[in-house]
Steps between C-alpha positions, in 0.01 A plus 500: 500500500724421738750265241456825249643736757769233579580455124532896419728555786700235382531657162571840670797311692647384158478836323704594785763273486551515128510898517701509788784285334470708166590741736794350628574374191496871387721642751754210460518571101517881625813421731699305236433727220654764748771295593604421159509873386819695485513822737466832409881530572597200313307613226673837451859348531405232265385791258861653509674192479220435195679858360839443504467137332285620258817751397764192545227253280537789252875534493495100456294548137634856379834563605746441209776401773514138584653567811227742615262280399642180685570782836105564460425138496685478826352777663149382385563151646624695853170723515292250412618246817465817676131558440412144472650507912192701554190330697242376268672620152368259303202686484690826357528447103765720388273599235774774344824305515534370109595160569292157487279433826239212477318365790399153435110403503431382880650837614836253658760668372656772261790477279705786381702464188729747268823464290803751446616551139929486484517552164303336241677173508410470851171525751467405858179431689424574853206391703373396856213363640305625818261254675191669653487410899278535754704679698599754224860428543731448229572229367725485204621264233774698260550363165867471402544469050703217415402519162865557387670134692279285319479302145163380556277695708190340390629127651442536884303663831659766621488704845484867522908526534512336118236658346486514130372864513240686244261783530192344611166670366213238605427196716293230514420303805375113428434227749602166497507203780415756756833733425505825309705552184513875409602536095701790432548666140762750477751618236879597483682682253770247534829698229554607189317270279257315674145587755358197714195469656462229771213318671609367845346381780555571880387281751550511891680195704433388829669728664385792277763569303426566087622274276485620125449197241305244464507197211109570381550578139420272261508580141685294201874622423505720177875582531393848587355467876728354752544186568383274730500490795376857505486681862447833354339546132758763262434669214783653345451680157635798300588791693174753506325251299224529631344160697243559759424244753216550648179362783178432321266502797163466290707128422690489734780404276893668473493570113850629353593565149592198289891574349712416193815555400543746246729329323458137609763525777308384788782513771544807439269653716600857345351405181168389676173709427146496522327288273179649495258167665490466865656214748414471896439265808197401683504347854402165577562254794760727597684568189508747224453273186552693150259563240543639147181598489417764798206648377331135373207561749366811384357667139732688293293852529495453870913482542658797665566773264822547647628139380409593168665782402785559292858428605603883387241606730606284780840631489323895535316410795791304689661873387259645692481303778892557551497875489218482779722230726814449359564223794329270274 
């Protein structure tokens, strides 16, 4: 009797413990939840500042004055370090401003990304990236287009002051020996004649700085794609003709449309179109190998409907999609 009593107070003793430190566990999740919110104060400044670059991101895509349009840029990047100063901003998501914001997977970091139209010969692309903290402050890594003082911007790693800039409208975050490599796809409406869209991947050094490129593509040289070594994948084609790059997750593949010359130029990238098949990469052991099959591991009738439709209709919902956010 005596060892049952013994044994149930035991049991009593280790309920106890366990509820007291879900408790304290509670209270601790409680406390950093609170100190990792913005104030109500914070909040309603960084809803005005929210306001006005909502107006300036608007200026940048409908104004028919370049030099308003490069003025709003300016303003947008000054408000923007403004409410980024605030404590804890990282959580606020800027939700109206019509330019690209894409936090990465593991909730690290944020990047911000738009371009400025000069005329249609010419686009520039703006971004920086904010690092979360624990602290809330800010920390802040500008990214500075040098798109325009290179030849070869596919050849080489580059750090946020050389960035080869591009709208960036997804990321994917892969692991390999223990470091993160964060796969961005993103587009640019580059001049006159020619659209790219680029895959590139940012990484973080030692001292946790981003470094964009990486040499992890491996695919065979066609005369079309760029050639190797490749830091950055390009696709260059026919101005508004229509190639999507996209994220398969369901494969977990990058599939892009396969391209031809229309009249058997190949370097001539405006002359480059869809073909109508499908091209993309799949990781492995840290690299993005190239397949011209993408959707090998899966019945016809069960491919995306969206892969199969018509080019003409393609074209009509990228339309679409530009009216609604013209950014892109």
């Amino acid at each position: 009797m005596a060892n049952g009593i013994h044994l149930w107070h035991n049991f009593i003793q280790i309920l106890q413990m366990r509820f007291s430190l879900i408790i304290v566990l509670a209270l601790l999740l409680g406390y950093t939840t609170q100190a990792q919110s913005i104030n109500a104060d914070d909040k309603v400044t960084l809803k005005k500042l929210e306001s006005f670059m909502q107006s300036k991101a608007d200026s940048i895509i409908n104004s028919l004055d370049p030099e308003i349009r490069f003025a709003s840029s300016k303003d947008l990047i000054q408000s923007l370090v403004i409410a980024l100063k605030t404590k804890h901003s990282f959580q606020f998501h800027f939700d109206s401003v019509q330019i690209s914001k894409l936090y990465s997977p593991d909730s690290t970091f944020r990047i911000f990304t738009w371009q400025v139209m000069k005329d249609y010969s010419y686009y520039r692309q703006y971004g920086a990236i904010q690092m979360k903290t624990a602290d809330g402050s800010l920390k802040l890594f500008p990214l500075i287009d040098a798109s325009d003082f290179t030849q070869r911007p596919t050849d080489s790693i580059r750090e946020a002051a050389n960035w080869i800039g591009a709208i960036y409208y997804k990321m994917i975050l892969k692991t390999y020996n223990n470091r993160k490599y964060y796969t961005l796809l993103g587009s640019d409406e580059n001049n006159e004649r020619t659209n790219k869209k680029w895959i590139d991947v940012l990484s973080f050094d030692e001292q946790g700085k981003p470094q964009f490129g990486r040499s992890c593509f491996v695919y065979p040289n066609d005369g079309i794609k760029p050639s190797q070594p490749c830091y950055r994948f390009c696709i260059e084609y026919k101005k508004n003709g229509g190639v999507r790059l996209m994220y398969n997750e369901k494969l977990d593949e990058i599939i892009f449309d396969h391209i031809v010359s229309e009249n058997n130029e190949i370097q001539n990238k405006a002359s480059l179109v869809p073909y109508g098949d499908y091209e993309g990469f799949r990781w492995n052991n840290g690299k993005w190998y190239f397949t011209a099959q993408p959707f090998d591991a899966i019945p016809f009738e069960e491919k995306p409907k969206s892969i199969l439709k018509p080019l003409d209709e393609i074209e009509k919902d990228e339309k679409k999609n530009k009216k609604k956010n013209k950014v892109f």
